[in-house]
C-alpha positions as CSV (number, residue, x, y, z in Angstrom):
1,X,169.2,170.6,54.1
2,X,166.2,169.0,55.0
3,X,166.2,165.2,57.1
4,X,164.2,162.9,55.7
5,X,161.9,161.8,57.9
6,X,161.7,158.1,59.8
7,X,158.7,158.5,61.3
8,X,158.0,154.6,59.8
9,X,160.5,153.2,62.5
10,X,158.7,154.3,65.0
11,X,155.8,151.4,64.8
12,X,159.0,149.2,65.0
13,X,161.0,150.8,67.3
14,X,158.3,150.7,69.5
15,X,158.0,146.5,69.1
16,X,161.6,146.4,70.0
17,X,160.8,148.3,73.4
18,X,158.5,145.7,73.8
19,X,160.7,143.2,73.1
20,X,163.9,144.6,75.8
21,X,160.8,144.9,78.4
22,X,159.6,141.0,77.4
23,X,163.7,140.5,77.7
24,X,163.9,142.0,81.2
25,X,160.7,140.7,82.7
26,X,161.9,137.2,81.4
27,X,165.2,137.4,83.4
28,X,163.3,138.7,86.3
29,X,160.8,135.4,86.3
30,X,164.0,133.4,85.9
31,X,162.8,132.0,82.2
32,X,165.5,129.9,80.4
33,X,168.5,131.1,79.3
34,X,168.2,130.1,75.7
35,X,165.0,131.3,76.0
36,X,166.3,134.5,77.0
37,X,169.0,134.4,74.2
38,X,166.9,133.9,71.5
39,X,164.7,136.7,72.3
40,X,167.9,138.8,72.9
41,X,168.6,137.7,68.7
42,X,165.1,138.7,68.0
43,X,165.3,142.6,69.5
44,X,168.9,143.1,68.0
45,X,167.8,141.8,64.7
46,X,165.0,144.3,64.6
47,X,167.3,146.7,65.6
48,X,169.5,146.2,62.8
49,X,166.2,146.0,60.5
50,X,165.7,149.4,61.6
51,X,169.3,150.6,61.2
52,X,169.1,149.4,58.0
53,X,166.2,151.2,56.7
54,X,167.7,154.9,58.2
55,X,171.2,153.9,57.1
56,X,169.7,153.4,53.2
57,X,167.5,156.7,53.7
58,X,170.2,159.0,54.6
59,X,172.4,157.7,51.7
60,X,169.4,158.2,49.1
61,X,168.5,161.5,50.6
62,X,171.1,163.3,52.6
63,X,174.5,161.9,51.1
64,X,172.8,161.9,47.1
65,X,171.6,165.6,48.3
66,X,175.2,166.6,49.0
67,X,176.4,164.9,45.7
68,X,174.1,167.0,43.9
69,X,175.0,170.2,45.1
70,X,178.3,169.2,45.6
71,X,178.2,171.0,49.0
72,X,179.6,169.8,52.2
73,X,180.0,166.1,49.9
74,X,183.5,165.6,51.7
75,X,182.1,165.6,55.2
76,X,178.9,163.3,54.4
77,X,181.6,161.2,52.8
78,X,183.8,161.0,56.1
79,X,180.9,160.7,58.1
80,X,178.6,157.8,56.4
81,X,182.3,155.7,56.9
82,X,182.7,156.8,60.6
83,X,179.2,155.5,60.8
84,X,179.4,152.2,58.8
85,X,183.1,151.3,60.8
86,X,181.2,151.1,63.9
């Protein structure tokens, strides 16, 4: 089986390490705490965004792929729950 690939999250992935180093240098400057809360919110939401997109890849391309060839369907099954009960 081949991984689809999520090269596209990297662009974002690398604004969120932006974001946690803008999140560290704001504690280390002493910045407000909702100041520091909000942008918290920001870097998780992106996070999720990101989530998100790979979660809905691997269901349209892995988990589909083992549907279709009816191989190893069972464990994508298992896993994709393991995965969403986190």
């Amino acid at each position: 089986m081949n991984n689809p690939c999520h090269d596209k999250e990297i662009k974002n992935l690398n604004r969120i390490e932006g974001q946690i180093k803008g999140i560290k240098n704001m504690i280390e400057e002493r910045k407000y705490c909702v100041e520091i809360l909000n942008q918290i919110s920001a870097a998780k939401s992106a996070l999720s965004s990101v989530e998100g997109k790979i979660l809905k890849r691997h269901i349209r391309h892995c988990v589909k792929e083992s549907i279709l060839s009816d191989e190893h369907f069972d464990e994508k099954i298992d896993e994709l729950l393991k995965v969403l009960k986190r």
